[in-house]
ROLUMKOL-878283 format. One record per residue (C-alpha): residue in one letter; x, y, z. Coordinates in Angstrom, 1 decimal. Layout:
<atoms>
ATOM, A, X, Y, Z .
...
</atoms>
This chain:
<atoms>
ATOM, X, 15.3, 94.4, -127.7 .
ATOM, X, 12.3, 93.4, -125.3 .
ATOM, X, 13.4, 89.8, -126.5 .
ATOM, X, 17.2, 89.7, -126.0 .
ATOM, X, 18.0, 87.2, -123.4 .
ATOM, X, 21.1, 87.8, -120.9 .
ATOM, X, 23.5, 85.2, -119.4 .
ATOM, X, 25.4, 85.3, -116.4 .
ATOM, X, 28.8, 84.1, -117.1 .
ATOM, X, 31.4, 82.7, -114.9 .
ATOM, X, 34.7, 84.3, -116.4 .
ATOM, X, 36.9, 81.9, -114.6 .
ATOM, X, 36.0, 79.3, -117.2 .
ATOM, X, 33.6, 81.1, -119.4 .
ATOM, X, 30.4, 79.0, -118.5 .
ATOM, X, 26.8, 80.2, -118.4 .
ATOM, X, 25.9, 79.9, -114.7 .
ATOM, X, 22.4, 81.5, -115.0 .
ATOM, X, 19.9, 83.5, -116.9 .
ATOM, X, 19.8, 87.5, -116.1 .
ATOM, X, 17.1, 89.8, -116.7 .
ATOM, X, 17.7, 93.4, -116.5 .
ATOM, X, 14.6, 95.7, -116.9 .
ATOM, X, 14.6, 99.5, -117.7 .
ATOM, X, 18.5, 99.4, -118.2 .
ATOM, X, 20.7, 98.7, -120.8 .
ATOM, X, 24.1, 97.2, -120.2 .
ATOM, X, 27.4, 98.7, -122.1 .
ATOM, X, 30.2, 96.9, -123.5 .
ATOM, X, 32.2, 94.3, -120.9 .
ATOM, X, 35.8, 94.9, -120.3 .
ATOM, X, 38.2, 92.1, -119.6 .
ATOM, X, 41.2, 92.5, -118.0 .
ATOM, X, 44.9, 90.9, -119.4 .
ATOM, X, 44.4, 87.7, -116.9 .
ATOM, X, 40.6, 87.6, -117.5 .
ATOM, X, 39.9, 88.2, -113.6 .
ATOM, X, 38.6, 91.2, -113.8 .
ATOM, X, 35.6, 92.3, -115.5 .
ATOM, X, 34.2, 96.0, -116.3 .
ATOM, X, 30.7, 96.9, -117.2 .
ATOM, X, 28.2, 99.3, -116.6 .
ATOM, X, 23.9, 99.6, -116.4 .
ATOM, X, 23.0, 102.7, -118.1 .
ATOM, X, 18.9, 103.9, -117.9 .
ATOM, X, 19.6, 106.9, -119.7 .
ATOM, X, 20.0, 109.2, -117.2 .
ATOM, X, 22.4, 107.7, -114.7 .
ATOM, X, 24.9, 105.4, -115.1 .
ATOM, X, 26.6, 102.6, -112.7 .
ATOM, X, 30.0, 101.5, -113.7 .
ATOM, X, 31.1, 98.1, -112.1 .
ATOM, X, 34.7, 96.2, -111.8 .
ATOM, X, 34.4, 92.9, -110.4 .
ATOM, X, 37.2, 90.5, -109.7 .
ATOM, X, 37.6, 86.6, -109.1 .
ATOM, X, 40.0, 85.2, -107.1 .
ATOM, X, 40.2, 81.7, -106.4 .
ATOM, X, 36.8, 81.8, -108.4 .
ATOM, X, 35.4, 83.5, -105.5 .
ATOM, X, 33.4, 86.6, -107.3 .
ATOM, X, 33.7, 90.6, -105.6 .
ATOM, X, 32.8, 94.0, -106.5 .
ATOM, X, 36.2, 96.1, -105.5 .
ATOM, X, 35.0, 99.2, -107.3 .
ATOM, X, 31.8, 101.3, -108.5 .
ATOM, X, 31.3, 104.6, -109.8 .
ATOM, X, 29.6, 106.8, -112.2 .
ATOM, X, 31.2, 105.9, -114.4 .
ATOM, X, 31.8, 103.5, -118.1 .
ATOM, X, 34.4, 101.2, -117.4 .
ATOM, X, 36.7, 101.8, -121.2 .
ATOM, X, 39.9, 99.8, -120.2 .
ATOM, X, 42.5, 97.7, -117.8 .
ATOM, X, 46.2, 98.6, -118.1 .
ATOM, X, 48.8, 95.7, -119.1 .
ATOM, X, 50.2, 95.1, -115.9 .
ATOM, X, 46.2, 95.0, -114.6 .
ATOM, X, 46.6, 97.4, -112.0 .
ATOM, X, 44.8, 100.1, -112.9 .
ATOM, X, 41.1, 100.8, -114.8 .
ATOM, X, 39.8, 103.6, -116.8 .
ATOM, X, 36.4, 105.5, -116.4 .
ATOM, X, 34.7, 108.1, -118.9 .
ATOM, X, 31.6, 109.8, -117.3 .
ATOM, X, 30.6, 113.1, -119.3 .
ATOM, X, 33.6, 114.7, -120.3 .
ATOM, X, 35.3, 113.5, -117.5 .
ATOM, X, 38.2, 110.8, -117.1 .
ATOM, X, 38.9, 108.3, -113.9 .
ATOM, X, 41.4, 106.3, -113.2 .
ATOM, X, 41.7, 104.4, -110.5 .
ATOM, X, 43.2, 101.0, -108.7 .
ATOM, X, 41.4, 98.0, -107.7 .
ATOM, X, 42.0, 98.8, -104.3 .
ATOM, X, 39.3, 101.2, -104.5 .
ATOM, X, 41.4, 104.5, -104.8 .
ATOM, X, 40.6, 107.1, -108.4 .
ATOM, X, 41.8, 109.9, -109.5 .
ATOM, X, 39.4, 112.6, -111.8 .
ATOM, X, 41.4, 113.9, -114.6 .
ATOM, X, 39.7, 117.5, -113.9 .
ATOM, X, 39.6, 117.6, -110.6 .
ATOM, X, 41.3, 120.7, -110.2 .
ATOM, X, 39.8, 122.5, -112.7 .
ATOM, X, 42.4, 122.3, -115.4 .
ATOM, X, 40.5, 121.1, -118.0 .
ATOM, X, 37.5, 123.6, -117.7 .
ATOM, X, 37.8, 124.2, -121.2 .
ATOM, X, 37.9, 120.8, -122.5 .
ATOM, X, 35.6, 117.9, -122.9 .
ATOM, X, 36.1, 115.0, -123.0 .
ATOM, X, 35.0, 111.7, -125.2 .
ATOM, X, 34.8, 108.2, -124.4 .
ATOM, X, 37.8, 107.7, -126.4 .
ATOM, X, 40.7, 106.8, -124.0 .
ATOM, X, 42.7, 103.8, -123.2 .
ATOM, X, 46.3, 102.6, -121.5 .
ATOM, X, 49.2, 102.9, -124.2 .
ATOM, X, 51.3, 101.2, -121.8 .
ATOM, X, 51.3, 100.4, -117.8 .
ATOM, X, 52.5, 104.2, -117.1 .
ATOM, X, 50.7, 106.3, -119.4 .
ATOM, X, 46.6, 107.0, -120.7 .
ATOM, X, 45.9, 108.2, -124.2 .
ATOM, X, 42.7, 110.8, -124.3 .
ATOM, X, 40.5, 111.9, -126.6 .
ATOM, X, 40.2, 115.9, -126.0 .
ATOM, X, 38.3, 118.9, -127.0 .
ATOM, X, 38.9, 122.4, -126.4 .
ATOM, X, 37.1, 125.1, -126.8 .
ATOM, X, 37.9, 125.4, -130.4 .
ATOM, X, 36.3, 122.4, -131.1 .
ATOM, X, 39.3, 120.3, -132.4 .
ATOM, X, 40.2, 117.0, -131.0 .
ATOM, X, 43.6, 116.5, -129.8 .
ATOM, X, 45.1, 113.2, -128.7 .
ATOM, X, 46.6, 113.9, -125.2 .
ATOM, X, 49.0, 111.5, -123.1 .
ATOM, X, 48.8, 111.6, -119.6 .
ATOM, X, 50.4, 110.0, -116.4 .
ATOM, X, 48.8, 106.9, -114.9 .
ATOM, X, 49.4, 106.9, -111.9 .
ATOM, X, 48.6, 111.0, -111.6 .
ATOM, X, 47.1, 112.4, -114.3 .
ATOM, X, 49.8, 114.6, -115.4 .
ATOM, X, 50.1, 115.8, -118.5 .
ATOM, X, 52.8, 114.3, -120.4 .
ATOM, X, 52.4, 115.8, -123.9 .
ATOM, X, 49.9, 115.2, -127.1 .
ATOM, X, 50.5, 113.0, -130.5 .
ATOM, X, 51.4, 114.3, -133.1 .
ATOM, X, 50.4, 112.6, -136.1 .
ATOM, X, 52.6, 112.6, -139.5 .
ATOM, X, 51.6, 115.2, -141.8 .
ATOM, X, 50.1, 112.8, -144.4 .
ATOM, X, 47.7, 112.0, -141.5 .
ATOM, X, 46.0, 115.7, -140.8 .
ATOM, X, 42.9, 114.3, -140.2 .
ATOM, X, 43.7, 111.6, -137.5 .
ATOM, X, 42.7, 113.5, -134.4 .
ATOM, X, 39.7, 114.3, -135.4 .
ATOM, X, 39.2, 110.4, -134.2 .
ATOM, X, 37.2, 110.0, -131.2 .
ATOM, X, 37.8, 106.4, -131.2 .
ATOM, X, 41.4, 104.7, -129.8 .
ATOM, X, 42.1, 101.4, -128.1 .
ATOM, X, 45.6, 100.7, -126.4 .
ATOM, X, 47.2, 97.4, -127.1 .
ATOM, X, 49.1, 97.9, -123.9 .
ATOM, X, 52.4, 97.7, -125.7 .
ATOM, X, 52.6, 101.7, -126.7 .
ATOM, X, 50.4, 100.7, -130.3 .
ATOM, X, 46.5, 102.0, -130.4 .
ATOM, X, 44.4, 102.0, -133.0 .
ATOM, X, 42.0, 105.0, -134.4 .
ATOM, X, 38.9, 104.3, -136.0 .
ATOM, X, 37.1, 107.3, -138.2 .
ATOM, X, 33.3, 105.5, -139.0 .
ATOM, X, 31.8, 105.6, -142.1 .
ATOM, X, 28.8, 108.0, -141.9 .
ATOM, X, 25.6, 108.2, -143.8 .
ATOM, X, 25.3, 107.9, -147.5 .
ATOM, X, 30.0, 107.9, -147.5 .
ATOM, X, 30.2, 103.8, -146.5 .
ATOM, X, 33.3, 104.0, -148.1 .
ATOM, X, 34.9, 106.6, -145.5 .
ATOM, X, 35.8, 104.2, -142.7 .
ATOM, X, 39.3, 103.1, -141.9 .
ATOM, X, 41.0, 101.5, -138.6 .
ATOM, X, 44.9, 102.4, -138.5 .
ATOM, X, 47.3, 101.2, -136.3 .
ATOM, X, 50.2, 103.5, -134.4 .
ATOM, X, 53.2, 103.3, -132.3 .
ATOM, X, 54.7, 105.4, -130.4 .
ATOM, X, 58.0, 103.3, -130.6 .
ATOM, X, 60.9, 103.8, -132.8 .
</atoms>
């Protein structure tokens, strides 16, 4: 990895504007919002990390919003982003206001993965664990973190929530991914759900 070159790219036309060199960090998976003018990413050392969503308008480049934080997804409408940081979830606006999902010490009992994105504009699927162990796939309000309920797979599917891995479409589908693991390369599968009729 001492050899990997990094580009800066402009994301209003996707053109490499310059050559980056990052030392002593690693940078995590970019983000794009729906209309491509906002852009999440975060350095990560292995001991801190510094989440980052930057914005273009009029190809005029900004950072609205940082955190501790790994940028994970934009909603639909992109209003709002979501932030996992060590079993915690944030969500916030690009105006520069978030909202902790355990702020009020709820979730005490839970952890949370990096598995969590936007169903749709007005709700957050998360990846949870309590105490017991067992994932469960929880919905929650956007705009406050409420609680709205948890999926419940069909029975054929027992296994399905023991997927830390789900990405929103935005138009209330996700997918789960379970990874094939050592020596079972056969074991992997990527499904697609709805929470539509």
């Amino acid at each position: 990895m001492d050899d990997a070159e990094r580009w800066v790219v402009r994301m209003s036309d996707w053109q490499i504007t310059d050559r980056a060199e990052f030392r002593y960090r690693g940078i995590t998976d970019i983000i794009a919002s729906p209309d491509r003018n906002r852009l999440g990413f975060a350095y990560f050392d292995g001991h801190a990390v510094d989440g980052i969503w930057t914005a273009w308008d009029d190809n005029v480049e900004s950072t609205p919003v940082r955190g501790r934080w790994f940028p994970m997804d934009v909603s639909p409408d992109g209003r709002h982003w979501l932030g996992g940081a060590w079993h915690d979830i944030v969500v916030g606006n690009f105006a520069g206001s978030e909202i902790r999902l355990n702020e009020d010490g709820q979730w005490d009992h839970w952890d949370f993965t990096p598995g969590a994105c936007f169903l749709n504009p007005e709700q957050v699927l998360v990846v949870g664990r309590h105490d017991d162990k067992k994932n469960r796939h929880l919905l929650f309000r956007t705009d406050t973190l409420e609680p709205i309920g948890r999926i419940a797979y069909p029975a054929q599917f027992p296994d399905e929530q023991d997927s830390g891995f789900v990405r929103g479409h935005g138009d209330d589908t996700w997918l789960t991914m379970h990874i094939p693991g050592y020596g079972r390369p056969d074991e992997g599968r990527l499904r697609r759900w709805t929470s539509g009729p």
